[in-house]
N, C-alpha and C positions, 0 to 999 in steps of 0.2 A: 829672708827665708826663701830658697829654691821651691821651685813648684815642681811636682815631677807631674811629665805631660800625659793625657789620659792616651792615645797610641804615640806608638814606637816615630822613628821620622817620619814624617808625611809631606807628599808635596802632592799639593790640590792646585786646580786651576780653576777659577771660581770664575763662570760668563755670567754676567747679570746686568743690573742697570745701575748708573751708577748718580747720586746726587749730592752735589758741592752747597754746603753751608759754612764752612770755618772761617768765616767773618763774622758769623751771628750766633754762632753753636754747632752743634752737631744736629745729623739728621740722620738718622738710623733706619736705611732703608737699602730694600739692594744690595748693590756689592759693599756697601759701608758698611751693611751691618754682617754680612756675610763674612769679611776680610775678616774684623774685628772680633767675629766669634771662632772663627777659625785657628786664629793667630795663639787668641787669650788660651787654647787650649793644646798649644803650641804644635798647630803644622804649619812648614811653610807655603805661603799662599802667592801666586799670580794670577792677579786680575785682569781681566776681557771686560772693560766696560761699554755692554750696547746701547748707552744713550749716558747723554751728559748733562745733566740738567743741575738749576739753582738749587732744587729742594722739590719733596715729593710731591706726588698729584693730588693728595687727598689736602691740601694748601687751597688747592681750586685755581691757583695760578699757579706759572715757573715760568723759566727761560732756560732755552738751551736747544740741545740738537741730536736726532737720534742716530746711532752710528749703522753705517749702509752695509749690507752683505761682503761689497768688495773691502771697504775698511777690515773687516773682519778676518776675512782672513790676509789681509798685509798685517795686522798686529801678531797670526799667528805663524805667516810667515815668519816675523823679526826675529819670536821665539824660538822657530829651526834652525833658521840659519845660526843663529849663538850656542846652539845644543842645550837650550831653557828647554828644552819641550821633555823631560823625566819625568812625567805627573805620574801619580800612584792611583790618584783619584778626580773624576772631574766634575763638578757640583755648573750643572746649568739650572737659570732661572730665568726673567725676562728677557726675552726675543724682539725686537720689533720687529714684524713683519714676516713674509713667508718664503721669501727669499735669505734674510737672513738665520731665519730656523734650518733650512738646508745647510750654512754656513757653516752652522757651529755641528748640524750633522753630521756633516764631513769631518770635522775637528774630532769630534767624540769617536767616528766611527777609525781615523786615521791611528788615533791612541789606541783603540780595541787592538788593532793589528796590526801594530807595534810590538806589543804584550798578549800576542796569540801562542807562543809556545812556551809563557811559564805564567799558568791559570791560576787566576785568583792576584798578580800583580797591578792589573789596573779592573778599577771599580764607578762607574758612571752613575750618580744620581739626578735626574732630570723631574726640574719642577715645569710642567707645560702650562706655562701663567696662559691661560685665556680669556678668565669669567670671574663671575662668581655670583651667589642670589641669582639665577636664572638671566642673566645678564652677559654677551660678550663685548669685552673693552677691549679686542684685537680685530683686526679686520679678517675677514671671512674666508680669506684664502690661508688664515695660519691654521687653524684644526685642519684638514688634511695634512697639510705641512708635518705638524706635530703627528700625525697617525702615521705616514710615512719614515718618522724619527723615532718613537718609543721604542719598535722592537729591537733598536740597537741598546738599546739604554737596558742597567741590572737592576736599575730600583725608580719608580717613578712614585712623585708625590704629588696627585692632583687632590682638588678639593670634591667635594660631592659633585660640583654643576660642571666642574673641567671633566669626574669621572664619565659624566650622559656625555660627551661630549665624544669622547673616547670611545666608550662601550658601544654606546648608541641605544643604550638601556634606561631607561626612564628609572630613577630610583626615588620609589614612595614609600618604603618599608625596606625590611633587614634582609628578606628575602630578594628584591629587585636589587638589594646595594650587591647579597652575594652570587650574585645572577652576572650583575660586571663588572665586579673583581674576575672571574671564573674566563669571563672573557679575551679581560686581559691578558691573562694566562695563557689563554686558548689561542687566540686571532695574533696577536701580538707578542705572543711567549716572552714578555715581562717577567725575570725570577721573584723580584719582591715587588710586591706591592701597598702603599697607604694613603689612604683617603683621609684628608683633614676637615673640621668642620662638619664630622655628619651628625642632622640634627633631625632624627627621627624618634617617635614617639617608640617606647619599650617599658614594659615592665623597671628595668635596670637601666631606667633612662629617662628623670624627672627632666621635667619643661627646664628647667633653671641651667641645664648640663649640656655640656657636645660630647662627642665621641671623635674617637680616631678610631679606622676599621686596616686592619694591614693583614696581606698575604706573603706567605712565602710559597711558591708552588713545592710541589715532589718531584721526582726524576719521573713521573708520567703526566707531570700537567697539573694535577689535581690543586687547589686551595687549601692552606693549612687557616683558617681566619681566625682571627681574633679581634677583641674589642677591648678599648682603654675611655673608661665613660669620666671626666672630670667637668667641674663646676664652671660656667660660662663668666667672665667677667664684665659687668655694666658698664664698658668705656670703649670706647674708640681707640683704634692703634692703629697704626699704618709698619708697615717692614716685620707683621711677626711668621707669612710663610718664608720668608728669606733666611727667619732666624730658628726655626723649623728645620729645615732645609741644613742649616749649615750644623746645625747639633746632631742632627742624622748622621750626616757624613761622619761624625767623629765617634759618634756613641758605637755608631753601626761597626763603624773598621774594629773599636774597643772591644763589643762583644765579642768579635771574631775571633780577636786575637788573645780573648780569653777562654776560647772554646777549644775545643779538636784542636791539634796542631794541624791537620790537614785541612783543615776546614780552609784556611788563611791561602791553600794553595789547589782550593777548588774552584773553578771558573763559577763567576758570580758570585764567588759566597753562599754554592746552595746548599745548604743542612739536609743532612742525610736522612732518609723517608723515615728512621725510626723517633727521629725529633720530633716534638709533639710543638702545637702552636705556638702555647705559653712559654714557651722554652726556648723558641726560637729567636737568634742573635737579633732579629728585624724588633719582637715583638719586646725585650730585654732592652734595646735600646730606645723604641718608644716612651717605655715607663720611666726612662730618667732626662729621655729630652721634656715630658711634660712636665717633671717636675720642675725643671729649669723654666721650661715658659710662665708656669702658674707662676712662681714666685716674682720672678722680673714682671712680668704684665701686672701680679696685683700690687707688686710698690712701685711701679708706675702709674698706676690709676692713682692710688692714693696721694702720691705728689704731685700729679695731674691737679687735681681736686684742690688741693690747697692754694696751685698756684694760681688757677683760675679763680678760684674766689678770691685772691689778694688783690691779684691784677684789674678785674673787673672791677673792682670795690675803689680801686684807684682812678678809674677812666670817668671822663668826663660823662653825664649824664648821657649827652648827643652820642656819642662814639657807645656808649652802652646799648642802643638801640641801633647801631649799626650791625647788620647781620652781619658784613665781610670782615670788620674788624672784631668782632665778636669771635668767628668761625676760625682767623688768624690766630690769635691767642690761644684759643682749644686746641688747633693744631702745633701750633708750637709746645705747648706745653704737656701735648700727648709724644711725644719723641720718646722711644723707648729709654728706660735709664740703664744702660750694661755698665760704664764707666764705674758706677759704686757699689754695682752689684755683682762683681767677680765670682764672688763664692757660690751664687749662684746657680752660675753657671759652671764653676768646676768642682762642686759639690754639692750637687742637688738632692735633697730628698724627695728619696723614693715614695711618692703618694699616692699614685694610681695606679694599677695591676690590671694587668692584661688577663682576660677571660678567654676561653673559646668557645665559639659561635659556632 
């Protein structure tokens, strides 16, 4: 049975990190999981991978090696010189480092202006991995890096602690989150913007639940916001902003190209001021990448679960009280499951709706 693809041909350049298991399974993180969701939904993909490692961090070991600024752009050299360099869209995610965030700036900013006289041909989504829980896992010279890189980029997807990071807004409530979106817009003239992971108390926001909070600006700047509040899942995953990130990219091109026919050859994708939040392609395309994530993450957890209690029930007493071999298994057995869950991902039901804020 043909699958017909959710957009038209696409050809993405997907920079991210990238990690090797297929001796022991798959490890769905990074450009693994990026490639793989990209593909299943048929565009075609070139990968920039900035680190090469065995298998992901949240393992607590790996092996391998991160790829250096100059690497970076000789791989995207190879791709000029060959005339590989057509991207329609360029999906960045993990950076090591702040010389290599420059790198791929230049790459991103190089594509803009390429496809500076037919607007709306190329579309950049940039996830600026730096944090997360009040926490940064980059070294300290990438957030300016990343502030000096956003205003090129049409759509950024940080999480709540990457958005302080950014804004420079401390966000404790609805009003400080829409204080630095507003920002972004402002300082940075970001056309869309979403924030993954906000976990503030609301009325229309029980303890049990997160939110995605996304803008689109107006043609004067302004915030159109919305909010998409869904049910939090009790498990551990590692690779699900990559997979976030890569459903964007295709939802987002999708709504476009089901909206205005002009819309598709408007610089950024920006919807016209009379477009209301909930209406808008960014906030259309959230509602059905979350339904893809709820689903794969919650039968992932639940065969997480099964497998953990098989495996553990198998291991020796001793090794049962080993935290590392313990922690191994949980990790392993938390690896997204996309492979059996296709439908998924190219049929998601619509379960959460977008409000505006």
């Amino acid at each position: 049975m043909s699958i017909v693809p959710a957009v038209p041909d696409t050809r993405v350049l997907a920079v991210a990190s990238h990690k090797r298991r297929e001796l022991t399974g798959p490890s769905y993180v990074g450009n693994k999981i990026a490639v793989f969701v990209l593909q299943s939904l048929g565009c075609d993909v070139a990968a920039l991978n900035t680190v090469q490692f065995s298998n992901h961090t949240g393992y607590k070991q790996w092996k391998g090696t991160r790829v250096s600024a100059q690497e970076i752009m000789d791989l995207w050299d190879g791709l000029k010189q060959s005339y590989l360099d057509d991207f329609d869209v360029m999906l960045s995610g993990y950076i090591p480092g702040a010389e290599a965030v420059d790198a791929v700036g230049k790459i991103g900013r190089e594509l803009k202006d390429k496809s500076k006289d037919t607007p709306g041909k190329f579309f950049w989504a940039l996830d600026p991995v730096m944090g997360d829980n009040g926490k940064i896992y980059v070294s300290p010279e990438v957030v300016p890096a990343y502030k000096r890189l956003i205003h090129d980029a049409d759509l950024i997807l940080p999480n709540q602690f990457e958005a302080e990071l950014l804004s420079e807004v401390k966000i404790n409530d609805m009003d400080s989150l829409r204080k630095a979106i507003q920002v972004l817009h402002d300082k940075y003239k970001v056309p869309h913007v979403v924030i993954t992971s906000v976990n503030l108390e609301a009325p229309d926001h029980p303890p049990s639940h997160l939110a995605v909070v996304g803008s689109t600006m107006t043609s004067t700047g302004q915030a159109r916001f919305f909010k998409i509040v869904f049910p939090s899942i009790d498990c551990y995953f590692s690779g699900t902003g990559d997979m976030f990130g890569a459903l964007m990219v295709i939802r987002m091109r999708e709504a476009v190209f089901n909206a205005d026919e002009r819309l598709r050859h408007t610089a950024s994708w920006l919807s016209n001021d009379s477009v209301s939040a909930t209406e808008l392609p960014l906030a259309r395309a959230a509602e059905k990448v979350l339904g893809s994530m709820h689903e794969v993450l919650s039968k992932t957890c639940d065969g997480m679960k099964r497998v953990v209690e098989r495996t553990t029930g198998e291991m020796k007493v001793e090794d049962r009280e080993n935290e590392t071999k313990v922690h191994l298994v949980k990790s392993k057995a938390a690896e997204l499951q996309l492979v059996r869950n296709l439908d998924c991902l190219r049929t998601p039901a619509t379960q959460y709706h977008a409000k505006a804020i």
